[in-house]
Backbone as JSON, one array per atom type, in Angstrom:
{
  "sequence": "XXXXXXXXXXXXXXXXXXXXXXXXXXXXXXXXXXXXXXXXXXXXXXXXXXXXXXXXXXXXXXXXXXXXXXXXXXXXXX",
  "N": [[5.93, 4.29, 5.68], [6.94, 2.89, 2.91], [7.66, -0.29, 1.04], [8.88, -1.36, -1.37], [9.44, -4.64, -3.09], [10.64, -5.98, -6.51], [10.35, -8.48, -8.91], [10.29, -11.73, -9.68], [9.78, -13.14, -7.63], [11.56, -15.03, -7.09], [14.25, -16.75, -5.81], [16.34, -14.84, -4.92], [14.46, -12.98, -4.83], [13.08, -13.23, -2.4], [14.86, -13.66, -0.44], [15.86, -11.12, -0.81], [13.42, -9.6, 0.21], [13.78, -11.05, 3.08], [16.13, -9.83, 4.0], [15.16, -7.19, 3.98], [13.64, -6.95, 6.02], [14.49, -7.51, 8.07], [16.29, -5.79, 8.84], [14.81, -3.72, 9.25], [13.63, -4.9, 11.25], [15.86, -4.56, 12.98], [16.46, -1.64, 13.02], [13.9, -0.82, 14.66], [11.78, -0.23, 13.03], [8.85, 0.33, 11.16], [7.12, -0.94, 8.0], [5.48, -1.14, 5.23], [5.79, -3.62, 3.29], [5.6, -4.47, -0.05], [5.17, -7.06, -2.42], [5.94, -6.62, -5.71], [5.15, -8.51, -8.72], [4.42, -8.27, -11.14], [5.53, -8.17, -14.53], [5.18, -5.19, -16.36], [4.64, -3.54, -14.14], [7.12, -3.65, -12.96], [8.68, -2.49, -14.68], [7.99, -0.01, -15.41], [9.41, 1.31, -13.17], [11.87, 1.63, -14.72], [14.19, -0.45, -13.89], [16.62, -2.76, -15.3], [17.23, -5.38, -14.53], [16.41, -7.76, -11.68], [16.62, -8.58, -8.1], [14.53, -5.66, -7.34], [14.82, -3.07, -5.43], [12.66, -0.63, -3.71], [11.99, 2.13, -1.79], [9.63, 4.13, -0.7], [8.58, 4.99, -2.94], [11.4, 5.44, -4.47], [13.75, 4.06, -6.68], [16.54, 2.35, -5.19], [18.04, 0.11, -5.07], [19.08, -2.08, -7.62], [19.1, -5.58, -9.16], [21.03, -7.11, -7.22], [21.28, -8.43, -4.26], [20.91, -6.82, -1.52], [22.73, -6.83, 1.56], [21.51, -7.39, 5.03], [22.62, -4.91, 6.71], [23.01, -3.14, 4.92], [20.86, -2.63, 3.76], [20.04, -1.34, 6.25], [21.48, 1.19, 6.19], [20.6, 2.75, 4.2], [18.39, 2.83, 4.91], [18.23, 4.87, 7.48], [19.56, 6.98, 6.61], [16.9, 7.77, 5.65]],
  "CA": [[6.93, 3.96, 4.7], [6.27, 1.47, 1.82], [9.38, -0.59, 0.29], [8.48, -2.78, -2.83], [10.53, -5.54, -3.27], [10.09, -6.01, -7.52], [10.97, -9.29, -9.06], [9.31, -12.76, -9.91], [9.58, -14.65, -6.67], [12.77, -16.12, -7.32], [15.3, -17.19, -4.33], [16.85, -13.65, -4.71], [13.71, -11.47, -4.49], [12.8, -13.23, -1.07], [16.44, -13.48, 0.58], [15.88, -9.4, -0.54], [12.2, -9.58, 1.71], [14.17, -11.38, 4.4], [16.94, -9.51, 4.67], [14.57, -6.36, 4.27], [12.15, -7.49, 7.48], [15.56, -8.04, 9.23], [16.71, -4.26, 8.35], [13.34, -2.89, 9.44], [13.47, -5.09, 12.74], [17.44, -4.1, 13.34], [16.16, -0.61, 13.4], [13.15, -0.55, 15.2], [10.59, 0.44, 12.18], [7.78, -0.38, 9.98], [6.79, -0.54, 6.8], [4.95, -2.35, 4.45], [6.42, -4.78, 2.62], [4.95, -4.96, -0.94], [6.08, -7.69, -3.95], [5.64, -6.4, -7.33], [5.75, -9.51, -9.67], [3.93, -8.17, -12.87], [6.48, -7.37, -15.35], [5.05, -4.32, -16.85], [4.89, -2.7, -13.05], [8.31, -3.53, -12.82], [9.46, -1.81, -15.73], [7.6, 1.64, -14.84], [10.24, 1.68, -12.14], [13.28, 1.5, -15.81], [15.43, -1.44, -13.77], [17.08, -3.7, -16.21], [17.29, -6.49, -13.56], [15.79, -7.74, -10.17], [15.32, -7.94, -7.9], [14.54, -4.13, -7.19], [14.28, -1.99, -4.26], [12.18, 1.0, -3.82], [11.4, 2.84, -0.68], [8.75, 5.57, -0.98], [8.73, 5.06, -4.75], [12.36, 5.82, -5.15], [14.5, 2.91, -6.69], [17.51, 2.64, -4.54], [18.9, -1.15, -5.63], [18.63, -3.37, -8.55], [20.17, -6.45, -9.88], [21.39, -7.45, -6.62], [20.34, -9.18, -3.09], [20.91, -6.34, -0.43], [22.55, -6.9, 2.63], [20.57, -6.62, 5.85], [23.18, -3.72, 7.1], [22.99, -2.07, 3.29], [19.68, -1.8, 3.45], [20.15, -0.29, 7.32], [22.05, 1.96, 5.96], [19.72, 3.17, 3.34], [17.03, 3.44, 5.72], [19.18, 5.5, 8.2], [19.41, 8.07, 5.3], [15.27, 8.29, 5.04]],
  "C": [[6.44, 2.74, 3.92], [7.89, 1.45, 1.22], [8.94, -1.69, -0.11], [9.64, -3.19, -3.02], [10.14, -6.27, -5.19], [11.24, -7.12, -7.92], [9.89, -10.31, -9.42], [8.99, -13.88, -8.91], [10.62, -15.25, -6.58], [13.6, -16.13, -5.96], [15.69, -15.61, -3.95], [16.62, -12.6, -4.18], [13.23, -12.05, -2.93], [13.75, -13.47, -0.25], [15.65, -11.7, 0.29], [14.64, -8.96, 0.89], [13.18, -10.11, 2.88], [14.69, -10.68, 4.85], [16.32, -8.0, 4.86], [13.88, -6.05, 5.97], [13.22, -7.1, 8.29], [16.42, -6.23, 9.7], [15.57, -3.52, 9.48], [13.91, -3.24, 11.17], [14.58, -4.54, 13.74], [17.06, -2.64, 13.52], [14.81, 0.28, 13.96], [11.5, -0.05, 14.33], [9.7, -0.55, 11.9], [7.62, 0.1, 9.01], [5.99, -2.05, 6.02], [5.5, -2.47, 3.02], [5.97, -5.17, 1.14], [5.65, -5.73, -1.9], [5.39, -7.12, -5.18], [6.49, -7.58, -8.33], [4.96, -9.16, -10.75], [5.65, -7.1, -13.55], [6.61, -5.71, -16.18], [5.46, -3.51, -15.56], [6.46, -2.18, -12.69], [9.13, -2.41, -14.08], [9.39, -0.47, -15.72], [9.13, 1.64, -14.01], [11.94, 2.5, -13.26], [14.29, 0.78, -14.94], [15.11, -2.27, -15.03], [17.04, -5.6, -15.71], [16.96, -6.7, -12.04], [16.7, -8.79, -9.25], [15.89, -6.38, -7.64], [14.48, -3.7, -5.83], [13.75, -0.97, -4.02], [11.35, 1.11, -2.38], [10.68, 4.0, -1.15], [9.29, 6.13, -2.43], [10.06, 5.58, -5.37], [13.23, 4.93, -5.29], [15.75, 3.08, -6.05], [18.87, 1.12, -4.69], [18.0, -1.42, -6.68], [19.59, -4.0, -9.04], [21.0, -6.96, -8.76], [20.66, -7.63, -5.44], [21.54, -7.96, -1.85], [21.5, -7.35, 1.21], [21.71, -6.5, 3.97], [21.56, -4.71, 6.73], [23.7, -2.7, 6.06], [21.89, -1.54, 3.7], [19.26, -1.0, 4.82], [20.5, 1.26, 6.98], [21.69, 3.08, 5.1], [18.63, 4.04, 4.06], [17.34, 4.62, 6.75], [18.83, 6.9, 7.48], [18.11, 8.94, 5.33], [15.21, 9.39, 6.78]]
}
């Protein structure tokens, strides 16, 4: 599993990594963790605002900071 966290670094997009890691660890998985901070990359995805979320290239948040039992809940799903 791959889950890009897309954004510029800001407080928001790494609370999203934290509470991601914390998701992952709460349910026993892995995945790798990628940041996408070029702006063009980000835009392929068409969010308006970050940070983003995308598991196995399918955007699933943007414009908001994920809880760690949202993004359980997400993953649950996969």
């Amino acid at each position: 599993m791959v889950i890009k966290i897309l954004g510029s670094g800001c407080p928001n997009c790494r609370r999203l990594v934290k509470h991601t890691q914390q998701a992952l660890d709460q349910l026993g998985l892995e995945a790798d963790i990628v940041k996408v901070t070029d702006y063009a990359d980000i835009a392929s995805y068409g969010i308006l605002s970050t940070p983003g979320l995308v598991i196995d290239e399918q955007v699933v948040s943007a414009g908001r900071v994920l809880r760690p039992d949202d993004i359980v809940a997400i993953l649950s799903k996969k």
